[in-house]
C-alpha positions as CSV (number, residue, x, y, z in Angstrom):
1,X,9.3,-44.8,-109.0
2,X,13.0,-44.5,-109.0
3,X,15.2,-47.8,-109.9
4,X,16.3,-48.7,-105.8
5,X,12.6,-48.3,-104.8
6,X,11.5,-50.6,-107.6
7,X,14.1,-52.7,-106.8
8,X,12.7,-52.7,-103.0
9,X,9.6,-53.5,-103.8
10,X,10.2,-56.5,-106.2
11,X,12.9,-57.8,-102.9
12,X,9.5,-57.1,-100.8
13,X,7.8,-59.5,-103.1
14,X,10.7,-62.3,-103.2
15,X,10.5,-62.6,-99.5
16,X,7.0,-62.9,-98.9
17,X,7.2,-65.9,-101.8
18,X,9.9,-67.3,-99.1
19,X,7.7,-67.2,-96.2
20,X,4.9,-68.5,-98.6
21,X,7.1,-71.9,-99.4
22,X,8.7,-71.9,-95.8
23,X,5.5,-71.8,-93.7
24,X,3.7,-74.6,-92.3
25,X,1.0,-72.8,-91.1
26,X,0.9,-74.7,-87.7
27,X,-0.2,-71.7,-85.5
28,X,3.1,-71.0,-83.7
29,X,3.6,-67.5,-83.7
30,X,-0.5,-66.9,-83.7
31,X,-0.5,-69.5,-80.2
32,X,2.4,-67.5,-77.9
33,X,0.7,-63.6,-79.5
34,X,-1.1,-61.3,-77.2
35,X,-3.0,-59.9,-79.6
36,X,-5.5,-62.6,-80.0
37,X,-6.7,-62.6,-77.1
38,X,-7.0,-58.9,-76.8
39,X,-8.9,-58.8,-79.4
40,X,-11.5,-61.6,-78.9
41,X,-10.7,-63.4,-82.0
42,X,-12.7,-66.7,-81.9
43,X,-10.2,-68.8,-84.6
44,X,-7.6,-71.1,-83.4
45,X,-4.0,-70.3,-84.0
46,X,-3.5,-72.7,-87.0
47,X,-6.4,-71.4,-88.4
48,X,-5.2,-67.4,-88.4
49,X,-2.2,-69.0,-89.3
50,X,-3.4,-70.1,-92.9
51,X,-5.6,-67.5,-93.1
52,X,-2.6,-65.0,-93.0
53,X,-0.9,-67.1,-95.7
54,X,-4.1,-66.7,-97.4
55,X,-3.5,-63.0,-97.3
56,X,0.1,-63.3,-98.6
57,X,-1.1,-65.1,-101.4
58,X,-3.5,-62.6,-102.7
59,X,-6.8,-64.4,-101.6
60,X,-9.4,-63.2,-99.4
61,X,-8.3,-63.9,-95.4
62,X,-10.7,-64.8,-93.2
63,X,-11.8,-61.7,-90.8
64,X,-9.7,-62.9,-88.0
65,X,-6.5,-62.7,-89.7
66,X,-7.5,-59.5,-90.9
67,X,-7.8,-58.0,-87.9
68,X,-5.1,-59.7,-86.8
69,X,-2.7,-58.8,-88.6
70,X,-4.0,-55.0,-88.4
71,X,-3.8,-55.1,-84.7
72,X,-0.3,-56.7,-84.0
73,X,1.1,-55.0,-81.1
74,X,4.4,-56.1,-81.9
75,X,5.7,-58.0,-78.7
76,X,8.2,-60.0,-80.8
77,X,6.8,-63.2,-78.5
78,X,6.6,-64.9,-82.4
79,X,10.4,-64.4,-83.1
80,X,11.9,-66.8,-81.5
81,X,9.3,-69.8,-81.7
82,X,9.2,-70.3,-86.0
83,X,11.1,-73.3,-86.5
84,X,11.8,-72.1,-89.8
85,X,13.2,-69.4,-89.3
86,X,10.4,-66.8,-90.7
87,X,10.0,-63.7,-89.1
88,X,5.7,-63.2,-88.1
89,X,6.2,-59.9,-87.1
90,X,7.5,-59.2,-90.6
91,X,4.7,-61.9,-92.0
92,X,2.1,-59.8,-90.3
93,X,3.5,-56.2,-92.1
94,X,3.5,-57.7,-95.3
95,X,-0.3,-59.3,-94.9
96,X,-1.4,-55.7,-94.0
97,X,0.2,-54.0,-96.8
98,X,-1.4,-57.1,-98.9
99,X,-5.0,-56.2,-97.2
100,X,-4.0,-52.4,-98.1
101,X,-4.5,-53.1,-101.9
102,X,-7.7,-53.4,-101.3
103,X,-8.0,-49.4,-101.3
104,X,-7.1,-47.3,-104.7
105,X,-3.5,-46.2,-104.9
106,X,-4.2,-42.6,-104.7
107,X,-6.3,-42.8,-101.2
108,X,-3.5,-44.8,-100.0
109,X,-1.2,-42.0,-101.7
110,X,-2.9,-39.4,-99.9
111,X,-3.3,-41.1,-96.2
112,X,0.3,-41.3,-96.1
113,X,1.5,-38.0,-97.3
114,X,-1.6,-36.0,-94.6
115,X,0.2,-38.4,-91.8
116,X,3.4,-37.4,-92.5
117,X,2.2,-33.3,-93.2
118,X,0.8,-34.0,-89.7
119,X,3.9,-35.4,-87.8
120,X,6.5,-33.2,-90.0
121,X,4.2,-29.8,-88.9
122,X,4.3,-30.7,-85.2
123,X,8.1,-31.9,-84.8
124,X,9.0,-28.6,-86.3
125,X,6.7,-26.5,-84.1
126,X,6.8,-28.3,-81.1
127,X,11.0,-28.5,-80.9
128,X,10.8,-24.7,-81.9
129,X,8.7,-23.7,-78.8
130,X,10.9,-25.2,-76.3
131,X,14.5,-24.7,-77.9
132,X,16.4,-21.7,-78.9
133,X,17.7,-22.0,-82.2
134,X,21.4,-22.8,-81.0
135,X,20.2,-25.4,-78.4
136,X,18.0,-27.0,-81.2
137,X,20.5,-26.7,-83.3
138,X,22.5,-29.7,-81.6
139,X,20.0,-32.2,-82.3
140,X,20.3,-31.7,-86.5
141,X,23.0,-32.5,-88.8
142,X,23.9,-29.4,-89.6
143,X,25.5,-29.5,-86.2
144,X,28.1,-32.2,-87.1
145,X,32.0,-31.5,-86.7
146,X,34.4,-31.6,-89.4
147,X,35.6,-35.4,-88.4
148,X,39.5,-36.7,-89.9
149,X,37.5,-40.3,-89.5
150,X,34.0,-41.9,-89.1
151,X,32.3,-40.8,-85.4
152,X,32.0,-43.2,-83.0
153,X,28.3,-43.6,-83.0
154,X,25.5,-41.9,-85.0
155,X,22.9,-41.4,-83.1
156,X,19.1,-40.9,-84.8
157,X,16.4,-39.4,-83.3
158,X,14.0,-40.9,-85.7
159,X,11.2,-37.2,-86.0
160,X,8.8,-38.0,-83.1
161,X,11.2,-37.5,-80.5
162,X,12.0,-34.1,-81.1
163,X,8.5,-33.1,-79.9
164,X,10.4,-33.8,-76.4
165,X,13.9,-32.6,-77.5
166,X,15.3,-32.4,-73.7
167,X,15.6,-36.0,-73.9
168,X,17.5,-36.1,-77.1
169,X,20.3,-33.2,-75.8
170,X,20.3,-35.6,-72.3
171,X,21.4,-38.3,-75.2
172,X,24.0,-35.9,-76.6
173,X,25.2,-34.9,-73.1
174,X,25.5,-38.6,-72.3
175,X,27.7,-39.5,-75.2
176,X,29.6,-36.4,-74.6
177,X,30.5,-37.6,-70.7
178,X,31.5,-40.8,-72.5
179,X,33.7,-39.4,-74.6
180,X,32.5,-40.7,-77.7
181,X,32.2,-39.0,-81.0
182,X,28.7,-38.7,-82.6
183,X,27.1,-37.5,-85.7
184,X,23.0,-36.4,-85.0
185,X,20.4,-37.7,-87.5
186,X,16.5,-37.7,-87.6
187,X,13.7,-35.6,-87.8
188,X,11.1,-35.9,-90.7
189,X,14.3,-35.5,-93.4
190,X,15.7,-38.9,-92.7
191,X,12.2,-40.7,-91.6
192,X,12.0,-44.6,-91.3
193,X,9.0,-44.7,-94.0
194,X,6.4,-46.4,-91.4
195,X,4.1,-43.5,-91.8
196,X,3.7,-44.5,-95.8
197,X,4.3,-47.9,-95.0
198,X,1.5,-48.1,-92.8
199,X,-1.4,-46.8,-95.1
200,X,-0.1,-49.5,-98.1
201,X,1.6,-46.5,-99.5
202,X,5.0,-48.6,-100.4
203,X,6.5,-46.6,-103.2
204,X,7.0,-43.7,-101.3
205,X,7.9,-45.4,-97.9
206,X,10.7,-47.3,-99.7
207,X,11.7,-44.4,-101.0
208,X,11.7,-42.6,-97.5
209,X,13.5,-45.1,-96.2
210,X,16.5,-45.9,-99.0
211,X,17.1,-42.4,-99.1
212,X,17.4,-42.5,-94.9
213,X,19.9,-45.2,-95.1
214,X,21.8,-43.3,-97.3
215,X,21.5,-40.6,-94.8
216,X,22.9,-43.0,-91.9
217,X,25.6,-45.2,-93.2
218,X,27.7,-42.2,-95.2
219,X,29.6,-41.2,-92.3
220,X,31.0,-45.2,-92.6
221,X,30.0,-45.4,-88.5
222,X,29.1,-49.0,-88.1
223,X,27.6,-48.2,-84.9
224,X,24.0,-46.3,-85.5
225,X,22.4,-45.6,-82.5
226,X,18.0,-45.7,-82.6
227,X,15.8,-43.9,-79.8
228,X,12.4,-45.2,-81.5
229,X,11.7,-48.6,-81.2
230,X,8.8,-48.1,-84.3
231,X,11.7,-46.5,-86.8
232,X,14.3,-49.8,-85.2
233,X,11.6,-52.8,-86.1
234,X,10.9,-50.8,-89.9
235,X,14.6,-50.4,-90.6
236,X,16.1,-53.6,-89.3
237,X,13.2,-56.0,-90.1
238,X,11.2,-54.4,-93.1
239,X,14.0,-52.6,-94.9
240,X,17.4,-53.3,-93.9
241,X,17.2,-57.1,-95.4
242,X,15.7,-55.5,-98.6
243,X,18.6,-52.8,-98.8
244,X,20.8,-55.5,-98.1
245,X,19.7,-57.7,-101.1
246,X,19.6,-55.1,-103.4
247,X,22.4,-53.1,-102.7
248,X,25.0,-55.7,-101.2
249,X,25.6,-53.4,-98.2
250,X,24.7,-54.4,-94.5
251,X,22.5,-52.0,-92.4
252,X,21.7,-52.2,-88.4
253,X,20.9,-50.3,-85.4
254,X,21.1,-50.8,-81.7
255,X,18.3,-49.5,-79.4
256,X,20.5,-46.5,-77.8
257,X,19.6,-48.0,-73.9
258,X,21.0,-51.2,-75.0
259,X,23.9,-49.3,-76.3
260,X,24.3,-47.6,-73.5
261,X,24.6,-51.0,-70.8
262,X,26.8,-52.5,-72.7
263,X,29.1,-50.0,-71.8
264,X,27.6,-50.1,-68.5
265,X,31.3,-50.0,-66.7
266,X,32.4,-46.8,-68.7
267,X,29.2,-45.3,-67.3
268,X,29.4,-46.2,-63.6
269,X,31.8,-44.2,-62.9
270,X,30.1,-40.7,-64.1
271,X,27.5,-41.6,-61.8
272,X,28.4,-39.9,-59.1
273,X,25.6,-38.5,-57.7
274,X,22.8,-40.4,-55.2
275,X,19.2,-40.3,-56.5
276,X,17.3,-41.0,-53.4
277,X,14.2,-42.2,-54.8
278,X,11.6,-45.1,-55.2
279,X,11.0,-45.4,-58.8
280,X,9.0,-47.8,-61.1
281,X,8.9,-48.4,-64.7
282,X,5.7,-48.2,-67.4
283,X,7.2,-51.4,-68.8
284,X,5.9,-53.2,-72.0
285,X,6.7,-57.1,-73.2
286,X,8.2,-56.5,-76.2
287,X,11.7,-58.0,-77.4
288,X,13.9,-55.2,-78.9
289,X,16.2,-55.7,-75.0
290,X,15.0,-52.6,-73.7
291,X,12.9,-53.1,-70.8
292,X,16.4,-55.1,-69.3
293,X,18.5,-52.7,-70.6
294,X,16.6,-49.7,-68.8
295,X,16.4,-51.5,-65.6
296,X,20.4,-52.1,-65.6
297,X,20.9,-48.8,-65.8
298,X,18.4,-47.7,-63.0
299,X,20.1,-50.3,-61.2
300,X,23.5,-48.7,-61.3
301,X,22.5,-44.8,-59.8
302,X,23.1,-44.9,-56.4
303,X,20.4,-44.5,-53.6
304,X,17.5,-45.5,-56.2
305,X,15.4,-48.1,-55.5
306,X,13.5,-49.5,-58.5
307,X,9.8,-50.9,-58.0
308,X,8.1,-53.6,-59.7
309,X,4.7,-52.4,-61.0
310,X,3.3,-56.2,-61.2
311,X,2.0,-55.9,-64.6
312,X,3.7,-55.4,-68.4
313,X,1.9,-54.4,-71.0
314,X,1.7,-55.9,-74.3
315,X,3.6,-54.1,-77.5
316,X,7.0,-52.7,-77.9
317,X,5.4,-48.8,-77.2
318,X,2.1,-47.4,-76.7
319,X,1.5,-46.1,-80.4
320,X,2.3,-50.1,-81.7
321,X,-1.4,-50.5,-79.5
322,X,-3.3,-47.5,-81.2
323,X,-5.7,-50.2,-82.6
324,X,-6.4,-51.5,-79.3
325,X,-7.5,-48.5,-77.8
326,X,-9.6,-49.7,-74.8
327,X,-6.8,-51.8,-73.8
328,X,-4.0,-49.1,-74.1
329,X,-6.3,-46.7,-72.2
330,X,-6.0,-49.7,-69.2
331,X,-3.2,-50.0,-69.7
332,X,-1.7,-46.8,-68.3
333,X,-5.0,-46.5,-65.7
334,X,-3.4,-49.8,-64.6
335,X,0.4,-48.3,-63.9
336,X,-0.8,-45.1,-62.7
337,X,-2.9,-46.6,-59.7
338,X,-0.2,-49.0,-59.4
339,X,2.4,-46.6,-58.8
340,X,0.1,-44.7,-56.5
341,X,-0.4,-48.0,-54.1
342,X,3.1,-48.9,-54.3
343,X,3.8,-45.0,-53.2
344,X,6.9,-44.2,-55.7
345,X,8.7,-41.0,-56.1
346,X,8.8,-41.4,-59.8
347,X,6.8,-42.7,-63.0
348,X,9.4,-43.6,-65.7
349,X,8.8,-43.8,-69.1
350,X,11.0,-45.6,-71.6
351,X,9.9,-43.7,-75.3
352,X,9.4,-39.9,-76.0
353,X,5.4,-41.2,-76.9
354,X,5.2,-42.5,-73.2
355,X,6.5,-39.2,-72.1
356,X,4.3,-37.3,-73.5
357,X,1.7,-39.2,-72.3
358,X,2.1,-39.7,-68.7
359,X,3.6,-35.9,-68.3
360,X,-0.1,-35.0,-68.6
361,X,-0.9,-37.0,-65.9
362,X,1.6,-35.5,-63.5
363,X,-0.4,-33.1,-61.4
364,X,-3.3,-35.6,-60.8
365,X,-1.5,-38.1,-58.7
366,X,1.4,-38.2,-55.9
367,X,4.3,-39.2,-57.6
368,X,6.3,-37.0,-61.1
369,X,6.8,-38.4,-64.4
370,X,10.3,-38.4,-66.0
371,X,12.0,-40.7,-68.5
372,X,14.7,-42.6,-67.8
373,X,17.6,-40.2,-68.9
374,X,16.6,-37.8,-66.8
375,X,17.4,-40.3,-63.5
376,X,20.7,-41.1,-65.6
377,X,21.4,-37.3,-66.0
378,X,20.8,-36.5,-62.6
379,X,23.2,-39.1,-61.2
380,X,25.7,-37.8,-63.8
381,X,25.1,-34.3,-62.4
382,X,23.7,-32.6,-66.0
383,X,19.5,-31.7,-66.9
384,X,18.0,-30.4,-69.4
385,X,14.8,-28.8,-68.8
386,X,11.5,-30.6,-69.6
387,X,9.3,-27.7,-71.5
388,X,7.5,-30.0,-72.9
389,X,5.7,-31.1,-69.4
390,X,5.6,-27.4,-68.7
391,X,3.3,-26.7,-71.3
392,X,1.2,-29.9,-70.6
393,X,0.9,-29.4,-67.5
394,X,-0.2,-25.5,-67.8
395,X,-3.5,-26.7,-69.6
396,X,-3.9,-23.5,-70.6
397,X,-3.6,-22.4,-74.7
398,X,-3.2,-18.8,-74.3
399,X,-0.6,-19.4,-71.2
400,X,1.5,-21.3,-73.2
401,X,1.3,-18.9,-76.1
402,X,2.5,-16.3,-73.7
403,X,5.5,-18.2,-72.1
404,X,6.5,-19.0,-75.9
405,X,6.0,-15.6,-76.9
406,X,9.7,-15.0,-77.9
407,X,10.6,-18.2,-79.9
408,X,7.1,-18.0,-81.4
409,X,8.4,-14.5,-82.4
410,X,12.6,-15.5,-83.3
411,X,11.4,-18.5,-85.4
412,X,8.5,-16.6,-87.5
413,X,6.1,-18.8,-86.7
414,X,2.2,-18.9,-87.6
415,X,0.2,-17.8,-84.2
416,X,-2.8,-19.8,-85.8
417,X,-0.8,-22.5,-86.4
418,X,1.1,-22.9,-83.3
419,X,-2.0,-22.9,-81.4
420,X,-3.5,-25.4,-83.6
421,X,-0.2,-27.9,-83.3
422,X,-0.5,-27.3,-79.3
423,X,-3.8,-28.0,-79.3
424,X,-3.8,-31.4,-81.7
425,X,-0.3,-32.5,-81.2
426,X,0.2,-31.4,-77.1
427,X,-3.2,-31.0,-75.1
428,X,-5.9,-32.8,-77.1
429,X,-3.0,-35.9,-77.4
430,X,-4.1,-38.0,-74.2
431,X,-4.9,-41.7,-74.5
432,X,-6.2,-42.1,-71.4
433,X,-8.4,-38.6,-69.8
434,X,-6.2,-36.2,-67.5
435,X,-9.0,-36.2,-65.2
436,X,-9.0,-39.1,-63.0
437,X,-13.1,-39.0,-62.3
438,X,-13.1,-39.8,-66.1
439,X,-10.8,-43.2,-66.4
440,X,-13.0,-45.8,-65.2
């Protein structure tokens, strides 16, 4: 373990003892949570409240705040209602890395290093099917200019998102119309951690994750852009205050749609073009600004009339529900007949995950599936084509193969393995079933 990550884990420890002398265990954060509820968890609010602190202490928690803590969704409800000043969400990551040491080092070890084998492996094969390599090539770092000073704005992918890269160069394009500077970072090279951090594997996920900062603040941009609301919440809450304390340098992000209406009047007038259509929104209730953010822009193309769905689910993203998965599954049943009824044009999505959810859905009900960008970059009067929904919607292994054929070919990729990623990262990746006879 080098010297920083050490160093991140002992700062790890310091705050939990803060939230251990701060706490009052009334029940607060517990009382205004979703998750209880969805759940079924019998205990009252103060009651998962000390059993959480419990946790934090190194006892045995009582089964509620277990699974409590394992199943926060995240909606950030808790943030604002601590009236000392803790952070629950960041209570509830440190109780389930506490609960993690129940299981040997190595297992741990070895869950994190197959999850990120498994994400790494699909990012790489999944962006290489759809891109050429000079396209592609825009969405790494190698692709940064020779700047005399800092970029305006960095701009990281986080990895997942590059399964779906045509959102990412509709960032790129964005920025470009803007007229801002940009340096690109992500993919599985500068990773958040979480995918350590979740099996209790914290040696390596602080490591990931110093050596990612790193990666982000060198260009000196104080402006660092985030598309994944899962890599935001790790950086700015789990290891930005850590890097912070140990290193004496400051660290944040801003969720790129927020970024992006808060220069809402530079914007306005690059769209230019009318998108006549009804469209609604797969929103969830989490506080990261997003959901407000995305509508603001929606609000500004002309000729588009956003639709309210009636109904937000719980979270921050659909992956932040993967323990729930009855009520994620619902979830989307729930917006998809919605958005039939209310007889929209358009299913948006805000995240690349949603994406390549409800792109499988597509050719099952009346309405297309696009995310939010794509609106944006059809006011502006740019696209990027959506492979990624061409594939899903195709089905069809051996007809995807085919239309890959050449990239498969240019990039020197494994045919077993590319049919394995589409398969287990693309067709067989599907909450809720494709077929509607099978969602009830």
């Amino acid at each position: 373990m080098t010297r920083l990550s050490d160093e991140f884990i002992q700062s790890l420890d310091s705050r939990i003892d803060g939230i251990l002398e701060s706490c009052t265990k009334c029940g607060a954060c517990a009382d205004v949570c979703p998750t209880p509820d969805i759940v079924n968890l019998t205990s009252s609010p103060k009651q998962l409240g000390e059993g959480i602190i419990k946790i934090l202490s190194n006892k045995k928690g009582t089964r509620d705040a277990e699974l409590w803590a394992s199943s926060c969704c995240g909606s950030g409800f808790c943030q604002s209602v601590c009236e000392k000043g803790i952070n629950p969400r960041f209570m509830l990551a440190m109780a389930r890395r506490n609960i993690s040491k129940n299981e040997n080092k190595e297992s741990r070890r070895n869950k994190g290093k197959a999850a990120f084998q498994k994400m790494s492996r699909g990012v790489k094969v999944l962006s290489r099917l759809q891109l050429a390599p000079e396209i592609l090539e825009r969405l790494s770092p190698r692709s940064h200019k020779e700047l005399d000073k800092a970029p305006d704005v960095v701009f990281y992918t986080g990895c997942n998102m590059l399964k779906t890269p045509h959102i990412g160069l509709l960032c790129l394009d964005v920025l470009e119309r803007l007229e801002l500077s940009y340096e690109v970072h992500g993919g599985p090279a500068t990773c958040c951690g979480i995918l350590q951090f979740r099996p209790g594997d914290i040696e390596n996920a602080a490591r990931q994750a110093l050596t990612s900062i790193e990666r982000l603040t060198k260009s000196n941009c104080s402006k660092i852009l985030s598309w994944c609301p899962t890599c935001q919440i790790q950086f700015t809450e789990v290891a930005s205050p850590s890097y912070a304390e140990i290193t004496g340098n400051g660290f944040g992000m801003t969720m790129f749609p927020v970024f992006l209406s808060h220069n809402l009047e530079k914007l306005k007038p690059l769209l230019k073009h009318r998108v006549s259509k009804r469209v609604a929104i797969h929103e969830y209730s989490g506080e990261l600004g997003v959901m407000e953010a995305v509508k603001m822009l929606l609000k500004a193309i002309p000729g588009l009339e956003l639709v309210e769905l009636g109904h937000r689910s719980a979270g921050y993203t659909g992956t932040a529900l993967a323990p729930m998965k009855d009520y994620l599954r619902k979830s989307i049943a729930r917006t998809l007949v919605s958005a039939e009824e209310l007889e929209i044009d358009t299913l948006v999505g805000i995240y690349h995950n949603d994406h390549r959810e409800f792109s499988g859905h597509e050719a099952a009900w009346n309405f297309s599936v696009a995310n939010y960008m794509e609106l944006i970059g059809e006011s502006i009067g740019i696209s990027q084509p959506d492979i990624f929904k061409q594939f899903k919607l195709m089905r069809d292994i051996d007809a995807i193969l085919e239309s890959c054929s050449d990239l498969i070919q240019k990039y020197s990729l494994d045919i077993e393995t590319v049919r394995d990623v589409i398969i287990q990262d693309m067709l067989n990746e599907q909450n809720l079933p494709i077929d509607r006879g099978l969602q009830s």
